[in-house]
FILORO-155144 format. One record per residue: x negated, y negated, z of N, C-alpha, C in turn; residue in one letter. Coordinates in nm, 2 decimals. Layout:
[[X Y Z] [X Y Z] [X Y Z] "A"],
...
This chain:
[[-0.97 -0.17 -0.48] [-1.03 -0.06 -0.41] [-1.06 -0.09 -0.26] "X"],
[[-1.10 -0.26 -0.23] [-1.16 -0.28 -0.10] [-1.06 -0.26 0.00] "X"],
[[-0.89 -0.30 -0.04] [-0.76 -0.27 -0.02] [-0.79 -0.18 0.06] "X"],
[[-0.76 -0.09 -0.05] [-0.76 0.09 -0.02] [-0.83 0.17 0.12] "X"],
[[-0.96 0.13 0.06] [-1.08 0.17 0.17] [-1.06 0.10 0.31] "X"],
[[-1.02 -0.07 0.30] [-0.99 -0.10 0.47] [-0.86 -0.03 0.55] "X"],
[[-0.72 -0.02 0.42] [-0.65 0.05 0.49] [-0.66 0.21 0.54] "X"],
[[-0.74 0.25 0.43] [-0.81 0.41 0.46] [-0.87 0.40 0.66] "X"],
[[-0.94 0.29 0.64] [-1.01 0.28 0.81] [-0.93 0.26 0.85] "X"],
[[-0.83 0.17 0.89] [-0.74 0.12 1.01] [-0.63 0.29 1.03] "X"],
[[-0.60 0.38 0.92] [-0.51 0.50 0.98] [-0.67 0.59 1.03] "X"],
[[-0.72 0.57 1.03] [-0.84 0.70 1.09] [-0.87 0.64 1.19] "X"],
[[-0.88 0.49 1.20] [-0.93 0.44 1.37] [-0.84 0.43 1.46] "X"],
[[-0.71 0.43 1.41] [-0.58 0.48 1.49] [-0.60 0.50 1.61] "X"],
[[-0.56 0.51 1.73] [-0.57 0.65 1.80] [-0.41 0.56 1.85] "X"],
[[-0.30 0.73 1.94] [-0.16 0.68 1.94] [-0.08 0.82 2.08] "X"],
[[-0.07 0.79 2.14] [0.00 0.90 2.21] [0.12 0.78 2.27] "X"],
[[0.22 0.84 2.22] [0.38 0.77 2.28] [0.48 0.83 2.25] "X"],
[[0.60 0.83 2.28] [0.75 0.87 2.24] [0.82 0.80 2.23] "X"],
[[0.94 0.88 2.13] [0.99 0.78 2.05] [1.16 0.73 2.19] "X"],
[[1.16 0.67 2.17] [1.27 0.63 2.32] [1.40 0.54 2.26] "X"],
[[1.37 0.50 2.12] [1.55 0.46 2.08] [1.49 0.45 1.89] "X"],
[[1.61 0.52 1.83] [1.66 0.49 1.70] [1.78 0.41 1.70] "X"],
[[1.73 0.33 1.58] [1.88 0.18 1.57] [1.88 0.14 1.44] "X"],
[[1.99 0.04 1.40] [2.00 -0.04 1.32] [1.96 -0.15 1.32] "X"],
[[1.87 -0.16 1.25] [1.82 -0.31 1.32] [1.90 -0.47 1.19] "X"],
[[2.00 -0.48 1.29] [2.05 -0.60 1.22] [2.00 -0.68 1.12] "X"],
[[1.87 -0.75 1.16] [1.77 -0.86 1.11] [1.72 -0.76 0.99] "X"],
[[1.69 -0.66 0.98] [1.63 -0.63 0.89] [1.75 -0.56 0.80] "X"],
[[1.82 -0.61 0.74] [1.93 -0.54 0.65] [1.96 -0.39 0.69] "X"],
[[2.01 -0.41 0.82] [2.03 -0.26 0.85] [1.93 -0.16 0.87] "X"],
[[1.82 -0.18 0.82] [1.75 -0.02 0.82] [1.73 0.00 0.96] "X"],
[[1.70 0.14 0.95] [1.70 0.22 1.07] [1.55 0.16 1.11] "X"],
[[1.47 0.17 1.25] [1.43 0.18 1.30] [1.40 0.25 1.44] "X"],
[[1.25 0.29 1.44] [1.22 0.35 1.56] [1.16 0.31 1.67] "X"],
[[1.16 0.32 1.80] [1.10 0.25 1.88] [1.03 0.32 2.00] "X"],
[[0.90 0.30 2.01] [0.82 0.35 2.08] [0.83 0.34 2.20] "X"],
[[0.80 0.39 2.30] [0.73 0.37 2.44] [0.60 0.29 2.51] "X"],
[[0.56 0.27 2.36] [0.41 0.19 2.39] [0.48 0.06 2.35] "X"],
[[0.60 0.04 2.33] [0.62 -0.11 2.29] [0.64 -0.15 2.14] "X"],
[[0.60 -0.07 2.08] [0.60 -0.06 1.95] [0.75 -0.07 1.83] "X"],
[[0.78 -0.09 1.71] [0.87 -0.05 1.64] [0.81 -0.04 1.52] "X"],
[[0.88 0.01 1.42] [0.87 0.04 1.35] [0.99 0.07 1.23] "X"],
[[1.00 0.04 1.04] [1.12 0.14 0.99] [1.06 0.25 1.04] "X"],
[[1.20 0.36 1.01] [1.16 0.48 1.05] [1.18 0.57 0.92] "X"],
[[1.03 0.64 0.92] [0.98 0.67 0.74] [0.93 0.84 0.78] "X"],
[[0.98 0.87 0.92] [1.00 1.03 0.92] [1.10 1.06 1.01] "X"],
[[1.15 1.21 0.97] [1.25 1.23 1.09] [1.23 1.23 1.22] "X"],
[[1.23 1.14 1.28] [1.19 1.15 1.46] [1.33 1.17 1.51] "X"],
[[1.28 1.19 1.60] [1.45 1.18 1.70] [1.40 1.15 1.85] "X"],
[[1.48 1.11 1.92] [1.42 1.04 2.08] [1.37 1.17 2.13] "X"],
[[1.29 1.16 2.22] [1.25 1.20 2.30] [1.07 1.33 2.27] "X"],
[[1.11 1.27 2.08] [0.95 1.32 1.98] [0.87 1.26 2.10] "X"],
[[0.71 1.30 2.13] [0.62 1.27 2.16] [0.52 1.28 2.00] "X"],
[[0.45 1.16 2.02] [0.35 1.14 1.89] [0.20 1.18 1.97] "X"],
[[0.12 1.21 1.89] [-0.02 1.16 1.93] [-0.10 1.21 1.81] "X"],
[[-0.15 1.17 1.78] [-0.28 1.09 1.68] [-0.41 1.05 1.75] "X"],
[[-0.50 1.13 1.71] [-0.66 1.09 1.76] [-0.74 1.02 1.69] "X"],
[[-0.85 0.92 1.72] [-0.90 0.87 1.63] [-0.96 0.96 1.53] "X"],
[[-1.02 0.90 1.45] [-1.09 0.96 1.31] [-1.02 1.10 1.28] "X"],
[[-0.89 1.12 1.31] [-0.80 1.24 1.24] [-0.70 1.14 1.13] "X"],
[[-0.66 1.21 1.06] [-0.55 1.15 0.98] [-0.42 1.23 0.99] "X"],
[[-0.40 1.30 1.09] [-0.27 1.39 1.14] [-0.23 1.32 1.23] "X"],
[[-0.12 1.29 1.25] [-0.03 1.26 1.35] [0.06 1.42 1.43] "X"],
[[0.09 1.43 1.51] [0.12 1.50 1.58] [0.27 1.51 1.60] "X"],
[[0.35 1.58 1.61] [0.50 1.52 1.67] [0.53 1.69 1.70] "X"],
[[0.57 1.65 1.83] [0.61 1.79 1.93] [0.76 1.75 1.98] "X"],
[[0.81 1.88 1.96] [0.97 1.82 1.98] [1.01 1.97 2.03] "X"],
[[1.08 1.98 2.15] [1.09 2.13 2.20] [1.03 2.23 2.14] "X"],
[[0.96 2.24 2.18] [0.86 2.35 2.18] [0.79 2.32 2.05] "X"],
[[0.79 2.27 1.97] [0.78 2.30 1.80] [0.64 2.19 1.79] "X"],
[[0.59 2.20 1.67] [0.45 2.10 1.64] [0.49 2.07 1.52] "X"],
[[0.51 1.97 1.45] [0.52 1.95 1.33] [0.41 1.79 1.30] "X"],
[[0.30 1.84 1.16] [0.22 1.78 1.14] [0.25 1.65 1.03] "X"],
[[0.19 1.52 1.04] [0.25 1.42 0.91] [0.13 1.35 0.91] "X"],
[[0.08 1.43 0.78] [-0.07 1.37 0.71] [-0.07 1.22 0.67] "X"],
[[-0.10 1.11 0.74] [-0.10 1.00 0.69] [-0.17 0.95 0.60] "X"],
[[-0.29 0.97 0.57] [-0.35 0.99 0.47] [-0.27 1.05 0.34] "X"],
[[-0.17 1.11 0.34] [-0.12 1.19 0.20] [0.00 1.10 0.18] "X"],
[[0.06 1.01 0.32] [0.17 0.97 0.30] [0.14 0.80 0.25] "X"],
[[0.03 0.79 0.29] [-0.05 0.63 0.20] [-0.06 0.67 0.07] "X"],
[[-0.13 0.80 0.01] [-0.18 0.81 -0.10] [-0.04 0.82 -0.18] "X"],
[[0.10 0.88 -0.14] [0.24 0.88 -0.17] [0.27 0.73 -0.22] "X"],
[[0.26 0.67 -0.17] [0.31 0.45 -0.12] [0.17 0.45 -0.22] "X"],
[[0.09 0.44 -0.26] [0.02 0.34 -0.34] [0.05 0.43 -0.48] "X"],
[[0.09 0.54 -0.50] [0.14 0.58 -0.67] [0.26 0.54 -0.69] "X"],
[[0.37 0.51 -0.58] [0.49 0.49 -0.58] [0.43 0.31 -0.63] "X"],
[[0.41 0.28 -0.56] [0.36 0.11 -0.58] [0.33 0.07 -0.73] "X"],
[[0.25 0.20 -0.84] [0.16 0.15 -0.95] [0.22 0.24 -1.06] "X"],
């Protein structure tokens, strides 16, 4: 449970505003796709982004944000951890 609860803190203390600036194959990692931030960042890529998504995520929220012409579309991190630890057990 202490698991749980520290990973519970690190997506709520979050805070994230960047876009996404290249999708790839990333060799090293058996092919999987990957996304790659503006802040320097990578990542697999474990939602539909496409370049030029802006993210932003505030602290103590568990929404991430993703604006993509004109549109808002929300991805509950918190619902998408609680997904990955039933899938896990």
């Amino acid at each position: 449970m202490t698991e749980n609860k520290t990973t519970i803190n690190e997506i709520l203390k979050k805070q994230q505003n960047t876009r996404v600036i290249k999708i790839y194959q990333n060799k090293q990692e058996h092919n999987w796709t990957f996304v790659k931030f503006s802040n320097g960042k990578e990542k697999i890529l474990d939602f539909p982004y496409k370049i030029g998504d802006s993210i932003s995520k505030k602290q103590n929220d568990s929404i991430e944000y993703i604006f993509r012409d004109g549109e808002t579309f929300k991805k509950n991190l918190l619902e998408e951890y609680r997904k990955f630890i039933q899938m896990k057990n």
